[in-house]
C-alpha positions in Angstrom: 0.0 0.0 0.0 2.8 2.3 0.8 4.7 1.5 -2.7 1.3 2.5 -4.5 0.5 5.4 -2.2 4.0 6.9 -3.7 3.4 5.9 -7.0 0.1 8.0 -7.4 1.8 10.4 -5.3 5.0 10.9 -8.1 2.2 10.5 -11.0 -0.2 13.3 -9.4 3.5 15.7 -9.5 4.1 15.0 -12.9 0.6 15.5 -13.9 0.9 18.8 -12.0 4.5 19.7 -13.7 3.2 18.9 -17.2 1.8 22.3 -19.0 -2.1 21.8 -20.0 -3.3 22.5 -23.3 -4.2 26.3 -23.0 -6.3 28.8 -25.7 -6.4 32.5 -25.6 -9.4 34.2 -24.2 -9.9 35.3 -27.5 -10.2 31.8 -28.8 -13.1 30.1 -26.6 -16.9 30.1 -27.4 -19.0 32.3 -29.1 -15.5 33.4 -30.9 -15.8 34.4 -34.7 -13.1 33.7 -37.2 -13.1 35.3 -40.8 -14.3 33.7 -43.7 -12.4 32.1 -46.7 -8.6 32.6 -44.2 -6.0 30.4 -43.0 -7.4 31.6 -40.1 -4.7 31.6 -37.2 -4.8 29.6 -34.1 -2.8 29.6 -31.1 -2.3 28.9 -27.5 0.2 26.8 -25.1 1.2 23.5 -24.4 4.3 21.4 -23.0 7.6 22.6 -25.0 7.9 20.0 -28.0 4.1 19.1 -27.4 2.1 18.1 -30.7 -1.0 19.6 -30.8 -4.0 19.0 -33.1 -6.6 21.2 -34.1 -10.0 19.8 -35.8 -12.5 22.1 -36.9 -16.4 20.3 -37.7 -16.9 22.3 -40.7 -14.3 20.0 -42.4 -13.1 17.5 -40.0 -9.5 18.0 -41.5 -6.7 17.3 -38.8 -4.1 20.1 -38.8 -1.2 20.0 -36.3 1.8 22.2 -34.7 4.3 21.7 -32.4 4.8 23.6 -29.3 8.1 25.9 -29.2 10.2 26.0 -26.4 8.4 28.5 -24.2 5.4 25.8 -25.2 4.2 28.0 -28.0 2.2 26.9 -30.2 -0.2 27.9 -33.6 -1.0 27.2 -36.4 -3.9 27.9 -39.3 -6.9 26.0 -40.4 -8.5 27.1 -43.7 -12.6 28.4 -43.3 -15.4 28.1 -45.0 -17.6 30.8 -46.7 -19.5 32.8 -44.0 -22.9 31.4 -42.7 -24.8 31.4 -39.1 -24.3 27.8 -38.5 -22.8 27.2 -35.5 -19.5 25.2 -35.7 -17.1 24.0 -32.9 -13.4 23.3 -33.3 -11.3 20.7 -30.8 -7.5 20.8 -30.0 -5.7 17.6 -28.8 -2.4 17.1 -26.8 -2.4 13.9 -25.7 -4.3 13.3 -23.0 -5.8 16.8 -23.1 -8.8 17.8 -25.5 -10.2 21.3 -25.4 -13.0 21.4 -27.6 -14.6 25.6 -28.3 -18.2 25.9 -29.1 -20.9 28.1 -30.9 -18.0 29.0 -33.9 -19.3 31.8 -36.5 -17.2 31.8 -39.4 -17.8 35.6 -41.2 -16.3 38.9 -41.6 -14.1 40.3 -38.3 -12.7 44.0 -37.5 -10.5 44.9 -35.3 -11.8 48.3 -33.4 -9.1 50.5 -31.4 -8.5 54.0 -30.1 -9.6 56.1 -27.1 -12.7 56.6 -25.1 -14.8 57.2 -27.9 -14.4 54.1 -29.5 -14.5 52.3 -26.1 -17.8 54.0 -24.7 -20.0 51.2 -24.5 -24.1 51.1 -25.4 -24.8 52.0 -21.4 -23.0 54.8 -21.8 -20.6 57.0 -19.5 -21.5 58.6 -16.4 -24.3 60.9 -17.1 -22.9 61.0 -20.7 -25.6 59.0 -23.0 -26.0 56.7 -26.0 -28.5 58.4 -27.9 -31.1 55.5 -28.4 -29.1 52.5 -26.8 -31.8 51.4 -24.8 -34.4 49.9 -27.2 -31.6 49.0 -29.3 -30.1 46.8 -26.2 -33.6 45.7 -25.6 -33.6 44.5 -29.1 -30.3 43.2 -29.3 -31.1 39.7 -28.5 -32.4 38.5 -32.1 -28.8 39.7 -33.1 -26.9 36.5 -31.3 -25.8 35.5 -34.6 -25.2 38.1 -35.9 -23.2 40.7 -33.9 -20.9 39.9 -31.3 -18.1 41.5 -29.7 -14.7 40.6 -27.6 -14.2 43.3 -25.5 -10.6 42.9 -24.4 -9.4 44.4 -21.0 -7.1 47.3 -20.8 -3.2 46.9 -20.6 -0.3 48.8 -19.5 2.8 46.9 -19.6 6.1 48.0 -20.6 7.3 44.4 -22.2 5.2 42.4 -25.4 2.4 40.0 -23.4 1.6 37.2 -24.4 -2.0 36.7 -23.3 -5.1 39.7 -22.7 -8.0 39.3 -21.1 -11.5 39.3 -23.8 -13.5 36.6 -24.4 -16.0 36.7 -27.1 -19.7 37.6 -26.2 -22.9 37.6 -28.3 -25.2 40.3 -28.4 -28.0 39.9 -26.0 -29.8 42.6 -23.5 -27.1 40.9 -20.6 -23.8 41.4 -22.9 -24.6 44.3 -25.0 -24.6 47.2 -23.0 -20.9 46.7 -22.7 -20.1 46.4 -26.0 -18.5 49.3 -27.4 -21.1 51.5 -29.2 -19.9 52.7 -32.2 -18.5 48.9 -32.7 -21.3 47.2 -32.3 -23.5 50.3 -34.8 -20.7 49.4 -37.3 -21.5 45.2 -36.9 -25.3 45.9 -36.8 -25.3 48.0 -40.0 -22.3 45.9 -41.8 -24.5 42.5 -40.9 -27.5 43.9 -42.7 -25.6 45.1 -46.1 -23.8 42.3 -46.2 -25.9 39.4 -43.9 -22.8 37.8 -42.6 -22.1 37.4 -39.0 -19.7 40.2 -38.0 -17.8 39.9 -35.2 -15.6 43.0 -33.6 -12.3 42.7 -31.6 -12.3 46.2 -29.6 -9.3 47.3 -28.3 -9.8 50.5 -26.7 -8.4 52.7 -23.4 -9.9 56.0 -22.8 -7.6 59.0 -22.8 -4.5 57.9 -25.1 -2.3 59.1 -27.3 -1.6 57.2 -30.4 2.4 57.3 -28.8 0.8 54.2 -26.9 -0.2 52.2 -29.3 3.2 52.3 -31.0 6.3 49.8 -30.6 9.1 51.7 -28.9 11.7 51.5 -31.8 9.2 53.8 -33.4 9.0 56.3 -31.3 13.0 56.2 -30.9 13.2 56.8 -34.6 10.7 60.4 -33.7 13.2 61.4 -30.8 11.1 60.2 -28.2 12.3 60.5 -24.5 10.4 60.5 -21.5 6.6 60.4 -21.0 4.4 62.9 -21.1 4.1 64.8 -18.0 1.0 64.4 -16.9 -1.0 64.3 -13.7 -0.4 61.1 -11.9 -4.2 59.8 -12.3 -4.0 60.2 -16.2 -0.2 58.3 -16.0 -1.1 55.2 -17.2 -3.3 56.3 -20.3 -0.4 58.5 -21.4 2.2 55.9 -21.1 4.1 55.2 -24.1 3.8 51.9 -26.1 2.5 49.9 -23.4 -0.9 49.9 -25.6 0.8 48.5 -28.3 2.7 46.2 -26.3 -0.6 45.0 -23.8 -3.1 45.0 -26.2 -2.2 44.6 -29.6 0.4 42.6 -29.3 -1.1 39.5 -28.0 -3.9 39.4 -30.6 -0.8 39.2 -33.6 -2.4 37.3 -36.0 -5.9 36.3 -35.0 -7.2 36.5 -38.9 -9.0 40.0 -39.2 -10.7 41.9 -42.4 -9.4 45.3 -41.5 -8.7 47.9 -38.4 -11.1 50.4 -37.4 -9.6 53.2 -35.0 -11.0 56.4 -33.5 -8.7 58.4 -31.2 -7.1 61.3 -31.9 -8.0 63.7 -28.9 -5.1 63.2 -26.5 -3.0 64.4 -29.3 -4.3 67.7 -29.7 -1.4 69.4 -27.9 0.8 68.5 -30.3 -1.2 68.7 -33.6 1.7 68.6 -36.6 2.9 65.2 -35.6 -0.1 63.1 -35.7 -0.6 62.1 -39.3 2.9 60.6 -39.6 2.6 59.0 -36.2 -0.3 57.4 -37.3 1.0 56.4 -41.3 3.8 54.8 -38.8 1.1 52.9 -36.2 -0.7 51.4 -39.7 2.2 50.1 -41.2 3.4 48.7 -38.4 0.4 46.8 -37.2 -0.3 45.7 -41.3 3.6 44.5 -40.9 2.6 42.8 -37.6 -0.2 40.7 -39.4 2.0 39.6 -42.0 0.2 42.0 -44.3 3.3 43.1 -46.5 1.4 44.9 -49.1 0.7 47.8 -46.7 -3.0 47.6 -47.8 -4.8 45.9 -44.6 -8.4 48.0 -44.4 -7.6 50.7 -42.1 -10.7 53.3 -41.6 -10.9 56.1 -38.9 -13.0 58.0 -37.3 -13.0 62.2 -36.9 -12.6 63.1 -34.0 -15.9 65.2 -32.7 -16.4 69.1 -32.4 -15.1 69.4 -28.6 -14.6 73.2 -27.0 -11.1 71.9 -24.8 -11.8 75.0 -22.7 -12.0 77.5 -25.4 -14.1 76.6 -28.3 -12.9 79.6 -30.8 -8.8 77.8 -30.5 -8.1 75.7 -33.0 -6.0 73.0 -32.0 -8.6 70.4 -32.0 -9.8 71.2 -35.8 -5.9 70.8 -36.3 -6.1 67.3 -35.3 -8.9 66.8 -37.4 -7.1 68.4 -39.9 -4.3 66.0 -39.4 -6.7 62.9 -39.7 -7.6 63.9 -43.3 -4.5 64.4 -44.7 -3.4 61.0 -43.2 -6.0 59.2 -45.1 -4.1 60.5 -48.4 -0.8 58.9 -47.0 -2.4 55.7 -45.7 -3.0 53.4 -48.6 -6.5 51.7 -48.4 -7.6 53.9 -45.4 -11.1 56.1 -45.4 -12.1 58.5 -42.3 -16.0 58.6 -41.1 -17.0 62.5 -40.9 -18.8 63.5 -37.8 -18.9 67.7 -38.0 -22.6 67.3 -38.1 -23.4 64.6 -35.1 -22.9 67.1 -31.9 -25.3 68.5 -30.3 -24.5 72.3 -29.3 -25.0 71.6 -25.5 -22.4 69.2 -25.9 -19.7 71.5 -26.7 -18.2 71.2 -23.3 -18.8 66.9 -24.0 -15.9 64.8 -25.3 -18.0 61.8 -25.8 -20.6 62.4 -28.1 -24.3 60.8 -27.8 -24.5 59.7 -31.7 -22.6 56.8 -31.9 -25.6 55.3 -34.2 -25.1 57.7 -37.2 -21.0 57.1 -37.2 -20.9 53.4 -36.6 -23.7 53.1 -39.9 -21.3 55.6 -42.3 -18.5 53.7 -41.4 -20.2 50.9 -42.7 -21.3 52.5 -45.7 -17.8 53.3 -46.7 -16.7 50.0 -45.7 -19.6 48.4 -47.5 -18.8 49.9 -50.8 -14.7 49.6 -50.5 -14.3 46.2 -49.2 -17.8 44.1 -50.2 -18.3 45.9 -53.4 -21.7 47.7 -53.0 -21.5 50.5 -54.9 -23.4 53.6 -54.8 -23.9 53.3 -50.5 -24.1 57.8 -49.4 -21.0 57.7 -47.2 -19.6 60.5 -49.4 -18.9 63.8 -48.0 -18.5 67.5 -49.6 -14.8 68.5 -49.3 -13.0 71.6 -50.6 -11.6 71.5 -54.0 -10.8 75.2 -55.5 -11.4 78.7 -54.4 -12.5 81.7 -57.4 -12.5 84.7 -56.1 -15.6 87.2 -57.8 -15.4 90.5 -59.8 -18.0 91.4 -56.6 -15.4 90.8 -54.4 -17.3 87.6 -53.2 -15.7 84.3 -53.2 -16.7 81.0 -54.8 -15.8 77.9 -52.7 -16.2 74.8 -55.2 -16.7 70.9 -53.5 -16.5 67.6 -54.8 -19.1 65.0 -53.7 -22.2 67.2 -53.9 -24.7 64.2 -54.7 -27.5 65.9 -56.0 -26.6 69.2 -54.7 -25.7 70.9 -51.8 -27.9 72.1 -48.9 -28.8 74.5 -47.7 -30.9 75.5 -50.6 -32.5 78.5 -49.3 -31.1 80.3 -46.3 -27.2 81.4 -44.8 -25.0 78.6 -45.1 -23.3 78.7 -41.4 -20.1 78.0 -40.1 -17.9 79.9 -43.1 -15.4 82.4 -41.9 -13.1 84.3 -44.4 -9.9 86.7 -43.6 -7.5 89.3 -46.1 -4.1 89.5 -45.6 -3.9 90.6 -42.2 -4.7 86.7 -41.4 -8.0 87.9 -38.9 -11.3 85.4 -39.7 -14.8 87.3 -39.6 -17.8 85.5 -40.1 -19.1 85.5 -43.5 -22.0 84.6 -44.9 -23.0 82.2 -47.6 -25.4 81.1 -50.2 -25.3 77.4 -51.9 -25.4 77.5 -55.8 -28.2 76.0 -57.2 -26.6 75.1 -60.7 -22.9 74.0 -59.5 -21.8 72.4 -56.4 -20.5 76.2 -54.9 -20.7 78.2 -52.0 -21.1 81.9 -52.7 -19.0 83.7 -49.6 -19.5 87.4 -49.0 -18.0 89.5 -45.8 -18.5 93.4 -45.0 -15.3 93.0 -43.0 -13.2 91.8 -45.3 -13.1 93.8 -48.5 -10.6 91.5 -50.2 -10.8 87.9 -49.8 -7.7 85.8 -49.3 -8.6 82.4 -47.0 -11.3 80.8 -45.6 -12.3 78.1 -42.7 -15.1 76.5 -42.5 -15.9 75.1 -38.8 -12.0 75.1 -38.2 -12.5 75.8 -34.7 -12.2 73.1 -31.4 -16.1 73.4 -31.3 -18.2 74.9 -34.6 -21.1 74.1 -35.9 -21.7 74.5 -39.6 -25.1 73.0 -42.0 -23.1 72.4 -45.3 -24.2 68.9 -46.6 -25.4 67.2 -49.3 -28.4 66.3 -50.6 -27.7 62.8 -49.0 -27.1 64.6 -46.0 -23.5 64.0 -45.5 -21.7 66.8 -44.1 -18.5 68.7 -45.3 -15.6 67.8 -44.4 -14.5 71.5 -42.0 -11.1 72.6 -43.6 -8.8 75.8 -44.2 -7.0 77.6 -46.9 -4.6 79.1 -44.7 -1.4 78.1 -42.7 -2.3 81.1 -40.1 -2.0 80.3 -36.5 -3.5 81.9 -33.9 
């Protein structure tokens, strides 16, 4: 008795020494993996450890060995998307781990700041306009949206592993999902009628600094952090984003990134748009994308006063975001001049997540899934003529079928001369060409114009799909 009593004793150690077949978080039930990939798969098992994967939509075997840290992955081809459920089961000997309730569709990956993590319940007394019959609702969308919320990070080294797991959209789960993500899924799933599944990973209050690899930021002279009040300390520290967040999710098989942030950076405006070509190229390096061409599509940042509405270094950000979309290859940007209330001017999280998650889409829609003629265009500047009258003639691409307001003072225009000082001028919308007439007492002789290139202006230029312009300036002035 005493010889077996040490036997089971030595076998319970080993069994206790030997490393279990583990999965990500991210990789458990309810996940969803894109459709048509050699999706990725990966987890941990006893270094040299064979491990087998066998997903029931095919019942092919695939295998992988575990590295020495007990690494291991490996990819397993899908099927075209559907809404059957499929499960896949891993094998290590002894050890089977099988994952249930597998959606096979389209997957985005959504990151940024607070306003892409603000979830359907809202902040504290800071809204979702209409979340709550949409979370009452949300429950016949199990199949059809769902949504891995992964935990915020703030480590200095690469991780390995972040907290998420995959949840479908029910009255329970919902009102955590991220609201403009899960806006985005809803509208996507109905163009498209796929299951859509979204990866956010979002932390309130960064900069884009922390969501990029340190070598990066060596290469931009980058010293110390920002100094910062201690509570806002880890939100401003650099890279650990990257390093937390994204890092650990290398891989898992994704259609494209959607990002909105862009608000901690307004104290240093001129740097963002490189910073950001930088954080896209990277992360498309990262997935092994070597084009450069992963789907990236961002989010303008919303009308917000930062303590003095008439400054301009938020509509400098803003400014910055368009002008990356020209040096991002395959990137769009969502326009939201027009979806702030003005109450909220003193509000940094906007109510209308509905009406940015759906244009998103649209663009997306007709970009990446081919259906064409979706309204996600918005006016932008093209040329300036100035008039014999001494009245200017602003000209836009992408009026639709004309611009608006068709009767009435087009707001939010403001025009200078050479002494660089803006006056508010007022303007009339050409019937017969897609113009803005601009006319100022103050200003006898024309040289620039803004239009709501303030932190906080509102303007009512659109087009007759009701897409707003894009706010922009002729001028280099700085106030």
């Amino acid at each position: 008795m005493k010889h077996i009593k040490i036997l089971t004793l030595a076998a319970l150690a080993c069994s206790l020494g030997a490393a279990a077949l583990e999965l990500p978080e991210q990789l458990r039930d309810h996940a969803v993996l894109q459709q048509q990939a050699d999706a990725k798969l990966w987890g941990w098992a006893a270094p040299g450890a064979t491990v087998t994967a066998t997903p029931s939509w095919s019942n092919k075997k695939v295998t992988a060995k575990a590295d020495a840290k007990g690494r291991w992955e490996l990819t397993v081809a899908t099927p075209a998307a559907s809404y059957t459920p499929y499960s896949i089961t891993f094998t290590e000997g002894r050890d089977k781990v099988t994952i249930n309730d597998i959606l096979v569709g389209e997957v985005w990956l959504a990151a940024g700041q607070s306003n892409m993590e603000m979830p359907m319940r809202g902040f504290n007394s800071q809204p979702v306009e209409g979340a709550a019959a949409d979370i009452a609702r949300s429950g016949k969308l199990r199949d059809r949206v769902r949504m891995a919320y992964v935990v915020r990070g703030d480590e200095y080294e690469p991780q390995e592993r972040i907290s998420g797991e995959w949840k479908v959209a029910s009255p329970e789960n919902t009102p955590e999902f991220s609201a403009q993500g899960f806006y985005f899924a809803r509208e996507l799933n109905d163009l498209i009628d796929v299951p859509v599944g979204i990866l956010c990973v979002s932390y309130g209050g960064t900069q884009v600094e922390g969501w990029l690899p340190r070598d990066i930021l060596d290469k931009y002279g980058y010293g110390a952090e920002a100094d910062v009040p201690e509570p806002m300390r880890l939100a401003y520290r650099y890279t650990t984003k990257y390093n937390s967040m994204i890092h650990p999710l290398i891989g898992y098989t994704i259609k494209g990134f959607l990002w909105n942030q862009g608000e901690s950076n307004a104290g240093n405006p001129p740097t963002y748009a490189k910073l950001l070509t930088e954080m896209v190229a990277r992360w498309r390096s990262d997935w092994g994308d070597t084009d450069n061409k992963l789907p990236f599509y961002q989010t303008e940042n919303p009308h917000f006063g930062w303590f003095n509405p008439t400054a301009t270094p938020a509509a400098e950000i803003r400014e910055q975001q368009n002008i990356a979309v020209d040096m991002i290859p395959n990137s769009g940007i969502t326009c939201t001049a027009d979806l702030v209330y003005p109450y909220e001017e003193h509000v940094i999280h906007g109510s209308r997540k509905r009406e940015i998650g759906e244009r998103m889409a649209w663009q997306v829609a007709e970009r990446q899934y081919g259906i064409k003629g979706m309204p996600w265009r918005c006016p932008a500047f093209e040329s300036m003529k100035k008039c014999d009258d001494g009245t200017v003639r602003v000209r836009f691409t992408n009026p639709a079928f004309g611009l608006l307001p068709n009767v009435g003072n087009v707001e939010g225009f403001e025009v200078a001369g050479a002494d660089g000082v803006f006056h508010t001028a007022q303007g009339k919308v050409d019937w017969n060409a897609p113009e803005v007439i601009l006319s100022c007492p103050e200003v006898a002789d024309i040289k620039d114009v803004r239009y709501c290139f303030k932190n906080f202006q509102l303007g009512n230029l659109r087009n007759s799909y009701g897409m707003p312009a894009v706010p922009f300036r002729t001028d280099t002035h700085k106030n």
